[in-house]
TIGU-648336 format. One record per residue (C-alpha): residue number from 1; x, y, z. Coordinates in Angstrom, 2 decimals. Layout:
N
VEXDREN; seq; east; north; up
VEXDREN; NUM; X; Y; Z
...
***
This chain:
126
VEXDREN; seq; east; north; up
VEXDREN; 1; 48.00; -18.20; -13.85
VEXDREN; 2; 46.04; -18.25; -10.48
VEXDREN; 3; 46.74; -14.00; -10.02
VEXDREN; 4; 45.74; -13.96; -13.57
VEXDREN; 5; 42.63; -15.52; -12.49
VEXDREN; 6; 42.03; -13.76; -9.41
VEXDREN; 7; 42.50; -10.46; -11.07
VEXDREN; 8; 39.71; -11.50; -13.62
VEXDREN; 9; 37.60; -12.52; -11.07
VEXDREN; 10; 38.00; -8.96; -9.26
VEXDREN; 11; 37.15; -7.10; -12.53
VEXDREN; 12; 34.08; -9.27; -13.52
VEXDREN; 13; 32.79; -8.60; -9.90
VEXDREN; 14; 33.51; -4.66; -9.86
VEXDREN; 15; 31.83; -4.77; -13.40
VEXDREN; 16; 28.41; -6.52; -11.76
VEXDREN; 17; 28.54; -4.34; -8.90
VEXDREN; 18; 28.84; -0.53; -11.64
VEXDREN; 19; 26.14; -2.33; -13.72
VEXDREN; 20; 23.91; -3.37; -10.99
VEXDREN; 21; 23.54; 0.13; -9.06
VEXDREN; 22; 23.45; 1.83; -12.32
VEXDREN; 23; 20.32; 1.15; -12.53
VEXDREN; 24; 17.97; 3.36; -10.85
VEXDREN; 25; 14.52; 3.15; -9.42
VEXDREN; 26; 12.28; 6.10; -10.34
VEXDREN; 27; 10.60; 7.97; -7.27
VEXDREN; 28; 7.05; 7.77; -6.38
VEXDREN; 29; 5.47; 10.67; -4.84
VEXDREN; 30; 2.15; 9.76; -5.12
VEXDREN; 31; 0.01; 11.64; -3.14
VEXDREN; 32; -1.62; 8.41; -1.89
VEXDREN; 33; 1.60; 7.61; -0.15
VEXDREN; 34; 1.06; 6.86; 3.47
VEXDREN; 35; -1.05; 5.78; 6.45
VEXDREN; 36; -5.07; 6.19; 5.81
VEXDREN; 37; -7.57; 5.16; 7.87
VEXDREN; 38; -11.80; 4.60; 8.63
VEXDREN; 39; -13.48; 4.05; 12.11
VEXDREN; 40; -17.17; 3.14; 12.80
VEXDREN; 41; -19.04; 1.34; 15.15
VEXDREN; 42; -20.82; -2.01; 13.80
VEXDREN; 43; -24.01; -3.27; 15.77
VEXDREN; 44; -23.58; -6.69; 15.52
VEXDREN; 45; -26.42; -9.33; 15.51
VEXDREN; 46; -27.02; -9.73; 19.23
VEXDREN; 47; -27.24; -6.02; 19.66
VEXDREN; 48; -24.04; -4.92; 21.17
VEXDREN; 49; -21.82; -2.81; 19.29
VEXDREN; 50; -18.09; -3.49; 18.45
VEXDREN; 51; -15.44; -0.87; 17.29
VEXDREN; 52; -14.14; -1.57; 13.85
VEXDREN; 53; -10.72; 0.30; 12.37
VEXDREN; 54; -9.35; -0.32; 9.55
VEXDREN; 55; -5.97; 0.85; 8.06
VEXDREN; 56; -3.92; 1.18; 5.16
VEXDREN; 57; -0.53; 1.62; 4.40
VEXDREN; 58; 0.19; 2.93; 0.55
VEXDREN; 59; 4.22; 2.03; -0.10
VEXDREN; 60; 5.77; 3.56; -3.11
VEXDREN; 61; 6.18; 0.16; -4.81
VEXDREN; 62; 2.39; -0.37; -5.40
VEXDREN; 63; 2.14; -2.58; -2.46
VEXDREN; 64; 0.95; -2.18; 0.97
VEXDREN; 65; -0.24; -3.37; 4.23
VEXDREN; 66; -3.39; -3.55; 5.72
VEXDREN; 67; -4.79; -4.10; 9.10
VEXDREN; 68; -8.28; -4.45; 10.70
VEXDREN; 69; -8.97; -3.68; 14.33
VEXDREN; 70; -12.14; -5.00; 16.71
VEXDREN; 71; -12.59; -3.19; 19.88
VEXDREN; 72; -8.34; -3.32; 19.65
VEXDREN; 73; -8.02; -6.52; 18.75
VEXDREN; 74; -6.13; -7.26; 15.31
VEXDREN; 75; -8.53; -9.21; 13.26
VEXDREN; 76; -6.77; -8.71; 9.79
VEXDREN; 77; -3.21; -8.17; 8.77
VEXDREN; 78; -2.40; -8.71; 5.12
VEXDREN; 79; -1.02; -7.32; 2.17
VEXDREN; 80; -2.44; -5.79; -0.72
VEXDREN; 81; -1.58; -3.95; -4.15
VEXDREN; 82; -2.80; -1.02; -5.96
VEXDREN; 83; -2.64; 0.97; -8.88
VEXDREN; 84; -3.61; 4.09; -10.53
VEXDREN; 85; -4.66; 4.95; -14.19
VEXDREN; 86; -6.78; 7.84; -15.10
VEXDREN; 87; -6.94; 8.93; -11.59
VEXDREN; 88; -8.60; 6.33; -10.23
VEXDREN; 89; -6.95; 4.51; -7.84
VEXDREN; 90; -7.47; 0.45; -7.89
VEXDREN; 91; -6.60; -1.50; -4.38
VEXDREN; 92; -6.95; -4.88; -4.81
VEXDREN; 93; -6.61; -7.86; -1.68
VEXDREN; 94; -5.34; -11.02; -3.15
VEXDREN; 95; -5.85; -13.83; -0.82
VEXDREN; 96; -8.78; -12.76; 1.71
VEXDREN; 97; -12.62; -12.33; 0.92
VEXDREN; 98; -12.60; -7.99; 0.66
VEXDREN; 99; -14.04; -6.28; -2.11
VEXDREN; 100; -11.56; -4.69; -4.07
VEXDREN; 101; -11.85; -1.05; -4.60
VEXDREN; 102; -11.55; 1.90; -6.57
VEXDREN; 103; -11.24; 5.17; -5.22
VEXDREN; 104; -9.95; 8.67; -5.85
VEXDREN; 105; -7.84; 11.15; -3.87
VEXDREN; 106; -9.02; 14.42; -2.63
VEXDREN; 107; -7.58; 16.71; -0.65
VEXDREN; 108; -10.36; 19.61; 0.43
VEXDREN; 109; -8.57; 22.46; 2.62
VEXDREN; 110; -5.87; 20.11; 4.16
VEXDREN; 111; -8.74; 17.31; 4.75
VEXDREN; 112; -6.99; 13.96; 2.59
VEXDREN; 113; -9.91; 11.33; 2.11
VEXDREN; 114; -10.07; 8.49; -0.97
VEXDREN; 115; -13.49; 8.67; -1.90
VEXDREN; 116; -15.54; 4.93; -3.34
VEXDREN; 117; -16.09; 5.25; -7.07
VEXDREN; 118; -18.80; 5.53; -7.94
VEXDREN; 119; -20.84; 6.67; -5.28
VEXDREN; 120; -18.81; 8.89; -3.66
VEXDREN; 121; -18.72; 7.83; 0.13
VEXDREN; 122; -15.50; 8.14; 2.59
VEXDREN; 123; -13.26; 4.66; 2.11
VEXDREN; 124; -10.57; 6.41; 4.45
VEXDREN; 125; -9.16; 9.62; 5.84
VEXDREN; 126; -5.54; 11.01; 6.45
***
């Protein structure tokens, strides 16, 4: 009885393990995919000037990471998500006070930006 139920238990769990990597995750090879990123110096109120970068990092999973950088110094590292539809790409930042964004991918003679939408200006470079 007990090699009866240890050879059960052996076939259920070779069963879950076929089933379970049968399924398979499609591939995302977005063009967005990657590290972007946007530099500028900020005057700040009592006139000196501070270095700002910021960076993102697109994962295939519609998730990434993002960081913001002061003279250096990491101000901001947090996640956020994004999507696309039409397009248009939508990054949103759950959990911190940044504007969410839409933006669209361009890639002009090997230069990669994501423009803002509307209006056109540079929200990062690659």
């Amino acid at each position: 009885m007990r090699t009866a139920r240890k050879l059960f238990s052996l076939v259920a769990l070779t069963m879950l393990l076929v089933i379970s990597n049968c399924s398979k995750v499609p591939e995302n090879n977005d063009p967005i995919l990657g590290t972007w990123t946007k530099s500028q110096t900020i005057s700040t109120s009592n006139k000196s000037e501070v270095n700002v970068t910021e960076e993102w990092i697109f994962n295939d999973v519609y998730l990434g990471r993002y960081h913001r950088f002061e003279d250096g110094s990491a101000i901001i590292i947090t996640d956020f998500s994004w999507s696309i539809e039409d397009d248009m790409y939508y990054i949103t930042y759950p959990g911190i006070d940044k504007n969410d964004a839409t933006v669209i991918y361009d890639d002009n003679n090997g230069i990669e930006l994501l423009s803002t939408q509307p209006g056109g200006s540079v929200y990062a470079r690659r």
